[in-house]
Every structure is written in C-alpha cells, then in structure tokens.
VOBA-1610 file (N, C-alpha, C; in pm, whole numbers, padded with zeros to 5 digits, always signed):
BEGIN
Unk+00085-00119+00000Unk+00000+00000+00000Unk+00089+00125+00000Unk+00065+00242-00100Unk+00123+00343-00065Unk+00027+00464-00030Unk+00072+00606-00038Unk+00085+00671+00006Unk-00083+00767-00075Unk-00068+00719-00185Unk-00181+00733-00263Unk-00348+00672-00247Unk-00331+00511-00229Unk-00407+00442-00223Unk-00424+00434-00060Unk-00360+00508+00036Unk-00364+00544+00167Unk-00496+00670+00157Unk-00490+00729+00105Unk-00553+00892+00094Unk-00677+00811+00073Unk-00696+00777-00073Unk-00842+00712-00077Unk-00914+00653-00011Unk-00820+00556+00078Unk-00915+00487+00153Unk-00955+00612+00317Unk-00831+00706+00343Unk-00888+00817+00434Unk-00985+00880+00357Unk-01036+00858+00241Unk-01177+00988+00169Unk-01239+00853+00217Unk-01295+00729+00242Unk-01401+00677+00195Unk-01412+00627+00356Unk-01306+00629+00490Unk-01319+00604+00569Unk-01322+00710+00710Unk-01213+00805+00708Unk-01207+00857+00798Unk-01197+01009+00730Unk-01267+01066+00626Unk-01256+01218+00577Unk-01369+01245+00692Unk-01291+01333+00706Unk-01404+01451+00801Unk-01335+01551+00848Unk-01431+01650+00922Unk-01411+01779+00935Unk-01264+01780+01035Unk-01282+01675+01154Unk-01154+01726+01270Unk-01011+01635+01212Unk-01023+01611+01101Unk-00921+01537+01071Unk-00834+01620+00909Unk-00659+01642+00930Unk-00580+01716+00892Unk-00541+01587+00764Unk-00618+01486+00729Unk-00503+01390+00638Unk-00489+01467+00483Unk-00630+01530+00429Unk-00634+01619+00308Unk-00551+01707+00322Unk-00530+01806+00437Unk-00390+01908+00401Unk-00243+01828+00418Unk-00249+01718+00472Unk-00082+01650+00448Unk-00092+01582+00353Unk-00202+01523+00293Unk-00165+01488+00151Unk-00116+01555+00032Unk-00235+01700-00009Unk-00196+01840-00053Unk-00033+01899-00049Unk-00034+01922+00043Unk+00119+01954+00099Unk+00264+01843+00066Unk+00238+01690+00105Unk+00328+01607+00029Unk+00331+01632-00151Unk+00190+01636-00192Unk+00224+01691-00348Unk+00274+01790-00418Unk+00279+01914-00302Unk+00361+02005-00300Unk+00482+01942-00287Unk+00565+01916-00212Unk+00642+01875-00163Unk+00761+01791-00260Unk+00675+01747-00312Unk+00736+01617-00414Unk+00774+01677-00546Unk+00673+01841-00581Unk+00691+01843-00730Unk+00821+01949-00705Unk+00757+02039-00577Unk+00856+02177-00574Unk+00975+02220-00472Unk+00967+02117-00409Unk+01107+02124-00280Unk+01241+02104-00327Unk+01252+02024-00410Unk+01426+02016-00477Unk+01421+02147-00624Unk+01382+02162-00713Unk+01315+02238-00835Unk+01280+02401-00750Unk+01229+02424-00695Unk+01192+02573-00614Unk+01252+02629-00479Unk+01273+02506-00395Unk+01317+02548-00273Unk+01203+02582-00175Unk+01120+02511-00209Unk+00974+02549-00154Unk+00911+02432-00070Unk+00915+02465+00066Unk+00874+02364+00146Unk+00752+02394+00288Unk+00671+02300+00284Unk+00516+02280+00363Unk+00571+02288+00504Unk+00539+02364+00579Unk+00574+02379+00728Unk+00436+02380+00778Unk+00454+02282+00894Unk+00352+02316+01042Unk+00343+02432+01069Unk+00191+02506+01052Unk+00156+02590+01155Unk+00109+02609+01294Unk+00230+02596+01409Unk+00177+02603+01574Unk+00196+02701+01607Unk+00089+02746+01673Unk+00094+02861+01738Unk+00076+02791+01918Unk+00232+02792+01984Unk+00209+02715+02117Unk+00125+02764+02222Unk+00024+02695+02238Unk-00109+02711+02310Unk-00221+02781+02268Unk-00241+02776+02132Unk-00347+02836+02025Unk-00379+02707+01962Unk-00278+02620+01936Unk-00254+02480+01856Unk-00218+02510+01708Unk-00322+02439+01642Unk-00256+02402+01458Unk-00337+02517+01385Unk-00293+02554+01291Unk-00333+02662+01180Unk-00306+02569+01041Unk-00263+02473+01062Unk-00287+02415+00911Unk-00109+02398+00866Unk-00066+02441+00754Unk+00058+02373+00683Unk+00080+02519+00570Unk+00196+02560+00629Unk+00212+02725+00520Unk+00317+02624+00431Unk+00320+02740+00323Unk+00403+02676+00227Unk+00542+02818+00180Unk+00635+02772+00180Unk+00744+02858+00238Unk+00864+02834+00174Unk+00937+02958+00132Unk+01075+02945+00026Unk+01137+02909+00152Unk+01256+02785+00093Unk+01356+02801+00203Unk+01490+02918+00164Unk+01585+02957+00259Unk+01626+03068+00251Unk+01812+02961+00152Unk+01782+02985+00093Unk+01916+02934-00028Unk+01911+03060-00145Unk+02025+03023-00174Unk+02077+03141-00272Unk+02032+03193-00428Unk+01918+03104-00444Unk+01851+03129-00538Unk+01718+03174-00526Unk+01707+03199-00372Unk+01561+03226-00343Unk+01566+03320-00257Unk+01666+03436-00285Unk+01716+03565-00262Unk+01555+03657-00265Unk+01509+03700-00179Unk+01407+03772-00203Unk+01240+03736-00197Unk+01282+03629-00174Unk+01126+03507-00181Unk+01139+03431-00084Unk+01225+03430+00001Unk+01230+03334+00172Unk+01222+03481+00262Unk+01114+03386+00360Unk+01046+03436+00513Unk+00967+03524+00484Unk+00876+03547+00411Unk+00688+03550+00415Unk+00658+03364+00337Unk+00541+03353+00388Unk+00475+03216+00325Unk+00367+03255+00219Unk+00387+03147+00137Unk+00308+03226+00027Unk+00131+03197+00029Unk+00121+03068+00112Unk-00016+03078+00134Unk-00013+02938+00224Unk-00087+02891+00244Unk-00108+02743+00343Unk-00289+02691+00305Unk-00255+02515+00373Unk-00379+02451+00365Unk-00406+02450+00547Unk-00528+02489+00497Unk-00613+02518+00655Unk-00635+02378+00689Unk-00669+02305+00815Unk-00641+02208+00906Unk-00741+02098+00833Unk-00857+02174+00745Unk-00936+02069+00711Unk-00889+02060+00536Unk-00828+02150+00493Unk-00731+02104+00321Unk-00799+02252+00276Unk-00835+02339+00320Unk-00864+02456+00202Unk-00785+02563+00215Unk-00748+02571+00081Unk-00640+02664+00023Unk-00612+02784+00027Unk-00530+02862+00084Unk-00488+03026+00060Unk-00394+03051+00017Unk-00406+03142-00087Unk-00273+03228-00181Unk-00308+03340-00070Unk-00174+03407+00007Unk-00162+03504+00038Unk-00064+03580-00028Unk-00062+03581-00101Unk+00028+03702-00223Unk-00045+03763-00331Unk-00202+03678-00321Unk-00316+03699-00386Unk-00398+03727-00319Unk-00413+03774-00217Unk-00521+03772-00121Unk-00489+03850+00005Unk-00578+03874+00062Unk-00530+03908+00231Unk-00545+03798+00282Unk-00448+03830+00413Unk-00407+03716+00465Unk-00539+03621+00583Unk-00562+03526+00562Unk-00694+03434+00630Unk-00836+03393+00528Unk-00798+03494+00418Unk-00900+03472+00299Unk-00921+03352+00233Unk-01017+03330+00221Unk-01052+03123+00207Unk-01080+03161+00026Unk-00943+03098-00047Unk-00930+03125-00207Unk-00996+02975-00252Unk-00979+02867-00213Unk-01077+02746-00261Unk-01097+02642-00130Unk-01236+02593-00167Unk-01276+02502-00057Unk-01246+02375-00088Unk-01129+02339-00078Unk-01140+02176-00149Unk-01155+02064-00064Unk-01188+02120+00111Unk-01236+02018+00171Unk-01400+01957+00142Unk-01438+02109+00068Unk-01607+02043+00027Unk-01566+01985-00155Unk-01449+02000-00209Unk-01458+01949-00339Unk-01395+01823-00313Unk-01357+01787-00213Unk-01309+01624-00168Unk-01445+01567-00134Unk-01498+01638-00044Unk-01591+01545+00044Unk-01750+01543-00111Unk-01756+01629-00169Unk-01816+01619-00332Unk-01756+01523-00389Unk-01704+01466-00424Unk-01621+01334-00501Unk-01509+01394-00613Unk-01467+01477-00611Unk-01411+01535-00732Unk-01232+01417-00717Unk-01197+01424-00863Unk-01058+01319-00823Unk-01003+01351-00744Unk-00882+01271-00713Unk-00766+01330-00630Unk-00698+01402-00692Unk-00681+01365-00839Unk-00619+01464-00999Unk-00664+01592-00927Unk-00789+01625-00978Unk-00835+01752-00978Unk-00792+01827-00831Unk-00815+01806-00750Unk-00783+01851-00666Unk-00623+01890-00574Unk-00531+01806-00651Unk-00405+01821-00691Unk-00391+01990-00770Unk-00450+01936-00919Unk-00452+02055-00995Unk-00500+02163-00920Unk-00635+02183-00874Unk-00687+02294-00830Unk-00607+02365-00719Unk-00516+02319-00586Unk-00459+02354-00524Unk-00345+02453-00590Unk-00262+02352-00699Unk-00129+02420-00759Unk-00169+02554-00826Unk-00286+02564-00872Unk-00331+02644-00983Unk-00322+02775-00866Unk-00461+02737-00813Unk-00457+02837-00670Unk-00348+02922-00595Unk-00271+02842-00579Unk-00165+02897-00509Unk-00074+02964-00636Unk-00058+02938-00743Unk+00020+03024-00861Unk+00128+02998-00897Unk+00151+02802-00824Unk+00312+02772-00850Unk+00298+02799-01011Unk+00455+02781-01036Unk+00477+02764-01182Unk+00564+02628-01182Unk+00575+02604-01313Unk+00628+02471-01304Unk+00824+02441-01327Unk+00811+02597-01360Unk+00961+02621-01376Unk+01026+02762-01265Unk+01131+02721-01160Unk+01178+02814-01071Unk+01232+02956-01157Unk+01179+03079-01085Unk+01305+03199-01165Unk+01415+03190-01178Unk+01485+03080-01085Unk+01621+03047-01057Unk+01664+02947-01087Unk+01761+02817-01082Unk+01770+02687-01121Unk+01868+02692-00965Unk+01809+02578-00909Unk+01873+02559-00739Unk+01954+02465-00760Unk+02038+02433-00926Unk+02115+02297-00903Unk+02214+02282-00777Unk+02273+02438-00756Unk+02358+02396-00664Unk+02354+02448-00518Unk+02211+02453-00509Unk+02185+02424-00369Unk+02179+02304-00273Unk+02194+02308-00195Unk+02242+02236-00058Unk+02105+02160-00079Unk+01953+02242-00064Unk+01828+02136-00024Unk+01793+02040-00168Unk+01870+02109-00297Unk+01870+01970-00354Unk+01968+01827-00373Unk+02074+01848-00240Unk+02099+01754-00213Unk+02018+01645-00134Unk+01938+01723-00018Unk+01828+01659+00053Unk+01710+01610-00040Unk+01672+01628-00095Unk+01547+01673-00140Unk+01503+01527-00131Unk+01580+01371-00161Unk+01507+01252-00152Unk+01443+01221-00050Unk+01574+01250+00039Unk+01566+01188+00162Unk+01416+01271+00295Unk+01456+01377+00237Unk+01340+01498+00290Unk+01131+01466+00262Unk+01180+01464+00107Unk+01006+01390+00043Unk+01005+01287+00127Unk+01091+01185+00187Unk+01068+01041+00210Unk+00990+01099+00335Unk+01074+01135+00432Unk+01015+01195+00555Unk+00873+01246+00584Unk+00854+01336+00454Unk+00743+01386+00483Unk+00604+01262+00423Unk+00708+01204+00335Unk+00529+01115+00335Unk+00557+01041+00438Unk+00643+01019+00508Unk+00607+00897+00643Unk+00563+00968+00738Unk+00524+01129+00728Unk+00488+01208+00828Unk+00352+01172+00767Unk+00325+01222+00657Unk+00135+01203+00582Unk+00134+01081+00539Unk+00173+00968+00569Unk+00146+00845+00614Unk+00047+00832+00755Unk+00129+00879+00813Unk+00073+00870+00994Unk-00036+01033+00989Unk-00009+01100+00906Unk-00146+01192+00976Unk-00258+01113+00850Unk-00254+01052+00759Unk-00352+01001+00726Unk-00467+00873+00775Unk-00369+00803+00882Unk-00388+00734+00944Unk-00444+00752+01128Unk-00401+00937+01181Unk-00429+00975+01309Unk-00493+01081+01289Unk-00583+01128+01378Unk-00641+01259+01391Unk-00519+01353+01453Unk-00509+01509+01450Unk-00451+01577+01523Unk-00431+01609+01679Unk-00528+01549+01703Unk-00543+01538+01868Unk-00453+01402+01915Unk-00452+01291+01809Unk-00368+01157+01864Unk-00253+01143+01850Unk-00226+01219+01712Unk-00080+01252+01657Unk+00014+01366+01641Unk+00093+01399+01738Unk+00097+01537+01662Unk+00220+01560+01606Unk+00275+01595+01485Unk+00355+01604+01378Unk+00418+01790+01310Unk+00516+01784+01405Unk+00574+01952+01414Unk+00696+01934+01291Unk+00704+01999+01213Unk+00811+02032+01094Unk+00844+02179+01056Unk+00787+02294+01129Unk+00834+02403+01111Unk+00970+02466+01162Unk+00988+02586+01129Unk+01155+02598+01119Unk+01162+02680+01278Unk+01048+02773+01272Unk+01089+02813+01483Unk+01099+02697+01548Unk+01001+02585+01558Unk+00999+02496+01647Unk+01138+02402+01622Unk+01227+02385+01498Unk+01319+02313+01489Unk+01448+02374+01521Unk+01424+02522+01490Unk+01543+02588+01547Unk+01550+02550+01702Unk+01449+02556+01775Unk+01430+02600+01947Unk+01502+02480+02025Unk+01451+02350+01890Unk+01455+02214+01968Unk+01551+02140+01879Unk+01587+02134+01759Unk+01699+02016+01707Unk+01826+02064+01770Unk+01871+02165+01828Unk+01995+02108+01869Unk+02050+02060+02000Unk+01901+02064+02071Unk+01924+01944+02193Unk+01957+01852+02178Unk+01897+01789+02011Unk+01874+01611+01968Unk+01973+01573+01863Unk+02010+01676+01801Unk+02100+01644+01721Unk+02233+01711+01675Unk+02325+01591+01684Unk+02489+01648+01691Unk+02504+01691+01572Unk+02448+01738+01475Unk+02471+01733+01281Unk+02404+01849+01308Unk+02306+01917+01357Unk+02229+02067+01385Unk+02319+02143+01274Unk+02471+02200+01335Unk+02527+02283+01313Unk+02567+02288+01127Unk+02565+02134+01062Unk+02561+02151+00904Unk+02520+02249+00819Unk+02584+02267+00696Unk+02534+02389+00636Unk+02419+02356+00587Unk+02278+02435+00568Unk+02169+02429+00514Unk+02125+02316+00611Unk+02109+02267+00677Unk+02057+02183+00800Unk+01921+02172+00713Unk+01865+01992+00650Unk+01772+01957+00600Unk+01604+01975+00693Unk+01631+01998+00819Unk+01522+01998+00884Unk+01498+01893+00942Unk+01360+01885+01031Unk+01365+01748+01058Unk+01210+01779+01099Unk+01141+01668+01175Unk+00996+01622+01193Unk+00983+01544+01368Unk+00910+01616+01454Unk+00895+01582+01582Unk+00782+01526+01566Unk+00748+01404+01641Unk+00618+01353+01638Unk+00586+01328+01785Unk+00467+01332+01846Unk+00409+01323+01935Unk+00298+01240+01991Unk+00285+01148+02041Unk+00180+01044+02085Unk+00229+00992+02200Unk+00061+00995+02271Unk+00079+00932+02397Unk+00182+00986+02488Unk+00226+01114+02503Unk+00313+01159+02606Unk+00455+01085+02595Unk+00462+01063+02429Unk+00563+01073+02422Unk+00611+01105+02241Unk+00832+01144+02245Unk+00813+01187+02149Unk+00945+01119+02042Unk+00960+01160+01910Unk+01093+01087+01826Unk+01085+01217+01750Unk+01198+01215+01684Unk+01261+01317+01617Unk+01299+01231+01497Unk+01261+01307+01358Unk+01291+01257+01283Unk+01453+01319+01222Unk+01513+01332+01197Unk+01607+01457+01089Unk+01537+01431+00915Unk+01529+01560+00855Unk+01496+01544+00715Unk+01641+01513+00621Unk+01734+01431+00675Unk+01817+01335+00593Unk+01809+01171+00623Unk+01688+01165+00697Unk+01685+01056+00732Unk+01661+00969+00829Unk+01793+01025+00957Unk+01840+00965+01074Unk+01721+01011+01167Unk+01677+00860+01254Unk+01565+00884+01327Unk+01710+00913+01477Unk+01627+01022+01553Unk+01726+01078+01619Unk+01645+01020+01795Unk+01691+00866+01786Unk+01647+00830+01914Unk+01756+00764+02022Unk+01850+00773+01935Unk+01966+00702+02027Unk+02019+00612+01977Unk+01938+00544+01893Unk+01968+00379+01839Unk+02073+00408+01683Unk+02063+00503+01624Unk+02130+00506+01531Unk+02133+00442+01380Unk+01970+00413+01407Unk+01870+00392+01280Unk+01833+00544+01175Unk+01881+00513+01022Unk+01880+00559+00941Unk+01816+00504+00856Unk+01649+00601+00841Unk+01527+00514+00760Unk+01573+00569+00635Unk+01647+00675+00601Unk+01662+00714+00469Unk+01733+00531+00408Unk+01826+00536+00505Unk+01916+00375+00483Unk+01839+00260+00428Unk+01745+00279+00553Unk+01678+00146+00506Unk+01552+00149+00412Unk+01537+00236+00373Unk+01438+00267+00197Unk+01526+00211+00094Unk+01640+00264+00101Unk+01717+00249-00003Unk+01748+00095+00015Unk+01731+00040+00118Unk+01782-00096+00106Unk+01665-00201+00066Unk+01580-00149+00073Unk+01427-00214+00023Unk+01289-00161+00075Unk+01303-00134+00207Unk+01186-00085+00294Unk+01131+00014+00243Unk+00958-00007+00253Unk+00882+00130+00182Unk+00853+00201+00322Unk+00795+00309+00260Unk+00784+00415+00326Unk+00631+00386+00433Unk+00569+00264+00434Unk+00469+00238+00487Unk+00536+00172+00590Unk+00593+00078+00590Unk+00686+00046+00707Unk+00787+00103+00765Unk+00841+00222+00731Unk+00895+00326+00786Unk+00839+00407+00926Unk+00711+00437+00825Unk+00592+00517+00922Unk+00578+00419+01057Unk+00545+00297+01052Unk+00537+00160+01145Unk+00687+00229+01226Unk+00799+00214+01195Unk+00911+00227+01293Unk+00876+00366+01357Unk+00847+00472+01324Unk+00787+00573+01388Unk+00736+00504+01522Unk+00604+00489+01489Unk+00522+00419+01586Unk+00570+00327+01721Unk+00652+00241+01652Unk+00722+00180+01751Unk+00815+00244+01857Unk+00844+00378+01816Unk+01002+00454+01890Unk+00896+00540+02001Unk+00807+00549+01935Unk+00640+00636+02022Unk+00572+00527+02127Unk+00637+00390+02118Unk+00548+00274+02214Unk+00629+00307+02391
//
C-alpha cells in the first residue's frame, strides 16, 4: 500500500471535518513536485497554546531564493482549504477543497486545483542545481510522506507532527549532533501518547539507536513500514 491508495481509503473512511489527512496529503504533493526544483517547502503551523493553523508553504532561505524566503506564500487550513496570500489578504478562504473532496471530485483535480490556486509555476526563476536542499530533497520527500502516512492514518489530537523551522530551530539542537551543518535539512517531531521521536529530514531517526530510515528505503523498505518504525520509537 502506498501513500496514494492510503488517501483514498482516508476519503471513503475517515474524511471529516476534525481530521488534517487532506492538508498532508496536498502539501506532500507540493512537496514532491517543488522542494528540490523551487526550494519550496510545507511547514507546520503552531501557534504554542493556540494549537494548529494548518501547513504554510514557504521558500527556504538558499541562494537562489534571494528575495522570496520568510513571508509564506499561502497554506492549507487544518481541514485542506487553500490560501494564496500574495493573492489575497491574509486568512481569505481562495478554494474550498475540503467540500470538493468530500463532493467526489478526483484526487487529480484537486491536486490541480490547489497548484493552480496557489500560482506555483512549473519552472523556478532560478535553477537551485547547486543548492544544498537539492541535495536533501530525496531523503526529505521520504520523511514527509512517512509524516502524511501517519497523519492520514491519526487525527490531530492523537498525533501530533511539528516540521516548522521556529519549532526546529528552538529544539533540534538538543537532539542532534549534525544541527550545526550547512543548510541543515530539517527534521519532523512527532508526538503520541506523552511521548516523542525526532525525525532529521536526511533521514536519521534521532532516538539514540542510530537507525537511518533514509538507509533502510534504499535498502528495500517502503515508506509504509517506515511510518510503522515511527510508531514503535512512540510505544
């Protein structure tokens, strides 16, 4: 099972209003077309002790994206609907595609309708060959679908799944000795049951044990049993 045929069965089983799996799906498709190619990557919105605002979508700050890193250009709200804020004022609801999911429209379309919305293009102003995050960029997508693996599979209240850059600045370099690298890939905190794992976005699950899921993809393991080792480091 992947990551696709995961989503469908969250539209036909668990879509609903208190559940975030439509904006981490959205956001992985972001993720996949424009994070190595743009420099453009889906961050958690927490506001600590307000909770979730949904998933902004955000230049990272590399040398080709001089002028276009730190404003976000728009985000998917907690239930998947879309804002261009470079088109809009900011909180303005530009498409509802949690009612064009829960309407039956494809997963295609609703792919399309997001990208359109928001105004990516399909070609960067810049070419990021020799940036640093397209060295990450495999190992990074992997991460994040084993992150929208598990929010397709948990509500936000059971799971909670932090990838933004305040919360990683505040906290990866308690957890990790590699922090200080240039362009530092990011990483993914997950939360269940009062307790927590750190992912790094090159890979290395940062629990002590010295397991590297980027490693073990490449050695055969999909990204569905990845998500599973998550789980287990959370038991």
């Amino acid at each position: 099972m992947n990551t696709d045929s995961l989503f469908e069965q969250w539209r036909s089983v668990r879509g609903h209003k208190d559940s975030w799996g439509l904006t981490w799906y959205l956001s992985l498709q972001i993720c996949k077309r424009y994070y190595g190619s743009h420099g453009l990557v889906p961050w958690v919105i927490l506001h600590e002790g307000l909770g979730y605002y949904g998933i902004s979508l955000n230049y990272l700050p590399c040398s080709s994206n001089k002028g276009l890193s730190g404003k976000p250009i728009g985000r998917f709200s907690m239930t998947g609907r879309v804002e261009n804020w470079l088109q809009s004022e900011l909180g303005s609801t530009n498409y509802k595609l949690d009612d064009l999911c829960a309407d039956g429209a494809s997963t295609d379309e609703l792919i399309k309708v997001a990208i359109r919305c928001l105004g990516l293009s399909s070609y960067p102003q810049q070419t990021h060959l020799n940036c640093r995050h397209k060295r990450w960029q495999d190992s990074y997508i992997l991460c994040f679908e084993i992150a929208t693996i598990l929010a397709l599979q948990y509500n936000f209240d059971d799971l909670m799944i932090i990838n933004g850059m305040e919360h990683i600045r505040r906290h990866l370099p308690e957890v990790d000795p590699k922090y200080a690298m240039k362009e530092h890939p990011g990483a993914f905190q997950f939360f269940k049951d009062g307790k927590s794992c750190w992912l790094s976005g090159d890979g290395r699950l940062l629990n002590g044990g010295g397991s590297n899921l980027w490693e073990q993809y490449m050695a055969g393991d999909s990204a569905v049993s990845l998500a599973n080792s998550i789980l287990s480091a959370l038991e």
